[in-house]
KOLFIVO-181913 format. One record per atom (N, C-alpha, C): chain; residue in three letters; atom name; residue number from 1; x, y, z. Coordinates in pm, whole numbers, plus 50000, padded with zeros to 5 digits. Example, Ala and Ser with C-alpha at 12.3 -4.5 7.8 and 13.67 -1.06 7.14 Angstrom:
% KOLFIVO-181913
[node A ALA N 1 [51319 49431 50780]]
[node A ALA CA 1 [51230 49550 50780]]
[node A ALA C 1 [51320 49670 50780]]
[node A SER N 2 [51285 49775 50708]]
[node A SER CA 2 [51367 49894 50714]]
[node A SER C 2 [51290 50003 50787]]
% end
This chain:
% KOLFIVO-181913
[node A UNK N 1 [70111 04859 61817]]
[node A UNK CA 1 [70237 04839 61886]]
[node A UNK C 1 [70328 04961 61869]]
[node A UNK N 2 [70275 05080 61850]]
[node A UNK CA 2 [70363 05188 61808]]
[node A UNK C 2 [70345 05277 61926]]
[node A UNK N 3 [70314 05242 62046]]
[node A UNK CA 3 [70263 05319 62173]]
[node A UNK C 3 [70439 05385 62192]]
[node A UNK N 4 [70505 05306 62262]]
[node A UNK CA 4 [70655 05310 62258]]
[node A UNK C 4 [70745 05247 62152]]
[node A UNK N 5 [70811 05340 62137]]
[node A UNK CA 5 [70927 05312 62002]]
[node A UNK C 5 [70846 05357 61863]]
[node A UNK N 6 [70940 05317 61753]]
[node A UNK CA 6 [70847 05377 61661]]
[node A UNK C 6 [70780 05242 61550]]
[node A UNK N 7 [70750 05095 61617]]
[node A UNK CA 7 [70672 05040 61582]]
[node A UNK C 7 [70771 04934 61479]]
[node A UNK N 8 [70908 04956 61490]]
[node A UNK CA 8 [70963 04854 61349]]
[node A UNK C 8 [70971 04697 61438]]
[node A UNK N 9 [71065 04649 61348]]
[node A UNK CA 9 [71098 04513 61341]]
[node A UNK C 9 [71215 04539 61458]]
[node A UNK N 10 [71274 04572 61436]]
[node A UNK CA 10 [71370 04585 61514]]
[node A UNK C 10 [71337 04632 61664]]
[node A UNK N 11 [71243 04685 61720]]
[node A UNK CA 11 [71232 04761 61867]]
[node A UNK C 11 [71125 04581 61881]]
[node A UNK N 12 [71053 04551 61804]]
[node A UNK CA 12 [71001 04440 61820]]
[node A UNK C 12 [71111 04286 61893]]
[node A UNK N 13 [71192 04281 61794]]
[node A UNK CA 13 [71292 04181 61838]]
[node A UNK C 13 [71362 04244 61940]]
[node A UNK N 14 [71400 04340 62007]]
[node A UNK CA 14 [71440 04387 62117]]
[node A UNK C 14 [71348 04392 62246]]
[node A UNK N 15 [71221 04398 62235]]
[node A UNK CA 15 [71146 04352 62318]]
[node A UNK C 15 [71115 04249 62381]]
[node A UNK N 16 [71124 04108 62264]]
[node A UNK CA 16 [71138 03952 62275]]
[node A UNK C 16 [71226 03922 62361]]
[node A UNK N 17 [71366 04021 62344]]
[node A UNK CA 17 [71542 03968 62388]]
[node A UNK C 17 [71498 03983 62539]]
[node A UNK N 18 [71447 04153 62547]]
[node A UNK CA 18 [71465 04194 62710]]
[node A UNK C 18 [71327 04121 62770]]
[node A UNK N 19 [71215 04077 62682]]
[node A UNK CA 19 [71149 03949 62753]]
[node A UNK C 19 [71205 03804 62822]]
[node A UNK N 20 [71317 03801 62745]]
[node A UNK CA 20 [71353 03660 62723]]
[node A UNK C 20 [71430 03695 62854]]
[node A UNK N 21 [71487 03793 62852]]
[node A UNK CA 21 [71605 03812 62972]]
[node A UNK C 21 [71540 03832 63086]]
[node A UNK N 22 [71418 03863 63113]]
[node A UNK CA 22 [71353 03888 63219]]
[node A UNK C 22 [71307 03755 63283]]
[node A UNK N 23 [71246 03676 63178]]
[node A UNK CA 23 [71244 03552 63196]]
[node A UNK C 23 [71323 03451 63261]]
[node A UNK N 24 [71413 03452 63226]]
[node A UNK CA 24 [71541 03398 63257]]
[node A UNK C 24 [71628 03437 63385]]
[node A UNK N 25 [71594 03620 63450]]
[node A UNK CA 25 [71629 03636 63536]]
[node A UNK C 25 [71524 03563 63683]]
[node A UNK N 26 [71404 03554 63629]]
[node A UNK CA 26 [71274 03489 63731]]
[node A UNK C 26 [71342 03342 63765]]
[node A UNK N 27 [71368 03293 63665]]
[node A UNK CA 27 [71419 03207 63707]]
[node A UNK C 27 [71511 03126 63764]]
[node A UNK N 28 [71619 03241 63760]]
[node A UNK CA 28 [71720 03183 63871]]
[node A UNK C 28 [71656 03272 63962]]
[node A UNK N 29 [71618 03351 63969]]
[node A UNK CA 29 [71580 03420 64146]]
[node A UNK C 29 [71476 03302 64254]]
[node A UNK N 30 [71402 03251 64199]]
[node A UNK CA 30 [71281 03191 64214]]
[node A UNK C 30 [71338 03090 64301]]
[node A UNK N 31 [71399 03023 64280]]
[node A UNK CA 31 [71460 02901 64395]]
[node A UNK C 31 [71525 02975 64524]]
[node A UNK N 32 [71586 03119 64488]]
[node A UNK CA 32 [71683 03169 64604]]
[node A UNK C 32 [71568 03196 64684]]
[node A UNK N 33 [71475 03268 64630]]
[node A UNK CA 33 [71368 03314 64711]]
[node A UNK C 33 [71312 03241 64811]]
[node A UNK N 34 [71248 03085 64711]]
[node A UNK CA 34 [71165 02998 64783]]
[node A UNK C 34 [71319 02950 64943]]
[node A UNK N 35 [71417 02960 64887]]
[node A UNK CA 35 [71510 02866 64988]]
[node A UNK C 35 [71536 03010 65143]]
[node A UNK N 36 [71525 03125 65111]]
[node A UNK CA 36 [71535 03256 65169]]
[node A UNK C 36 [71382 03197 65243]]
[node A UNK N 37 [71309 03163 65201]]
[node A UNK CA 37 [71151 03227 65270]]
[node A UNK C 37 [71200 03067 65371]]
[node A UNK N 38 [71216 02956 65353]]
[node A UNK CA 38 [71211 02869 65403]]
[node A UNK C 38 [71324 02867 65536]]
[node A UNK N 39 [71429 02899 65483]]
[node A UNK CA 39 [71531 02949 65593]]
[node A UNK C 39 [71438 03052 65760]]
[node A UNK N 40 [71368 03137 65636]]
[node A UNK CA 40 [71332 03238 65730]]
[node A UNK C 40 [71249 03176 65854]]
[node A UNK N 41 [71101 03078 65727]]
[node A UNK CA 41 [70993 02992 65828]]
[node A UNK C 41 [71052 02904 65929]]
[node A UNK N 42 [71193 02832 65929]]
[node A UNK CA 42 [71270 02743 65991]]
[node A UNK C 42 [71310 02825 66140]]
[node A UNK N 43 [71378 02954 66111]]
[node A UNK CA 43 [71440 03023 66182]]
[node A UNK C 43 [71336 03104 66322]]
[node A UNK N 44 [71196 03162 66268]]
[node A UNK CA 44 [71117 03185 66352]]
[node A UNK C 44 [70975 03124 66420]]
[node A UNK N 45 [71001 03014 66335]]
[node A UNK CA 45 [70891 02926 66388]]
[node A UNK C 45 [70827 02941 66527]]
[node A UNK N 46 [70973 02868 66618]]
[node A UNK CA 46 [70981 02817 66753]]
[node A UNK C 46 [70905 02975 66835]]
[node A UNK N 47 [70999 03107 66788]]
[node A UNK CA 47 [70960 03203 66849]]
[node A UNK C 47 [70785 03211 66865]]
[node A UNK N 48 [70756 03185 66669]]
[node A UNK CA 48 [70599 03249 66694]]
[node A UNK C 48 [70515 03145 66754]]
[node A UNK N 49 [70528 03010 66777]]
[node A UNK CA 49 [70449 02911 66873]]
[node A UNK C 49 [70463 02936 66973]]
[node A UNK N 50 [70576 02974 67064]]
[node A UNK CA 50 [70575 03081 67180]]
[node A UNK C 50 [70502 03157 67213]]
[node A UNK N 51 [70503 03241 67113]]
[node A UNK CA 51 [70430 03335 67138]]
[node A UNK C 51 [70267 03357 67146]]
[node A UNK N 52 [70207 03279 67036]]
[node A UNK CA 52 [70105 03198 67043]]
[node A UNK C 52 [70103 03132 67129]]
[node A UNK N 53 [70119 03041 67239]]
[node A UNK CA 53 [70068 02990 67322]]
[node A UNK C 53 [70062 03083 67424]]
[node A UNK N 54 [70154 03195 67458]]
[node A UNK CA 54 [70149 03309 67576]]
[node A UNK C 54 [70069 03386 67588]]
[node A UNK N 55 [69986 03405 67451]]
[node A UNK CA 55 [69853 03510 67404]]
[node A UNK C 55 [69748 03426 67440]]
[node A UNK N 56 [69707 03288 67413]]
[node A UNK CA 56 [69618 03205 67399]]
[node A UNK C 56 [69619 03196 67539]]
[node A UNK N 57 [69724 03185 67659]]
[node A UNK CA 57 [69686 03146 67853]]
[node A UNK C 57 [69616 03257 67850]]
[node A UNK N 58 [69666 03381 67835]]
[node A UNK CA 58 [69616 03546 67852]]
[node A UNK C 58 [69473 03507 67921]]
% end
């Protein structure tokens, strides 16, 4: 574990923290995302079945 930093206790428990915080940032993003992607699928649906059926007469 001495690749980065110089291997103590301390760069150790600082690694855990900015784990923990990374963690924690996934998880509030994770709902905005899923509700962003769903907005999006809602919003262009209609277009791409359109469009799909105009390719498919072709």
């Amino acid at each position: 574990m001495k690749v980065i930093g110089s291997g103590s206790t301390t760069m150790f428990v600082l690694g855990v923290i900015v784990g923990i915080i990374g963690l924690l940032g996934m998880g509030v993003n994770y709902p905005i995302y899923k509700k962003l992607l769903a907005q999006g699928k809602q919003k262009y649906a209609f277009e791409i079945m359109e469009l799909a059926k105009e390719i498919s007469e072709m």
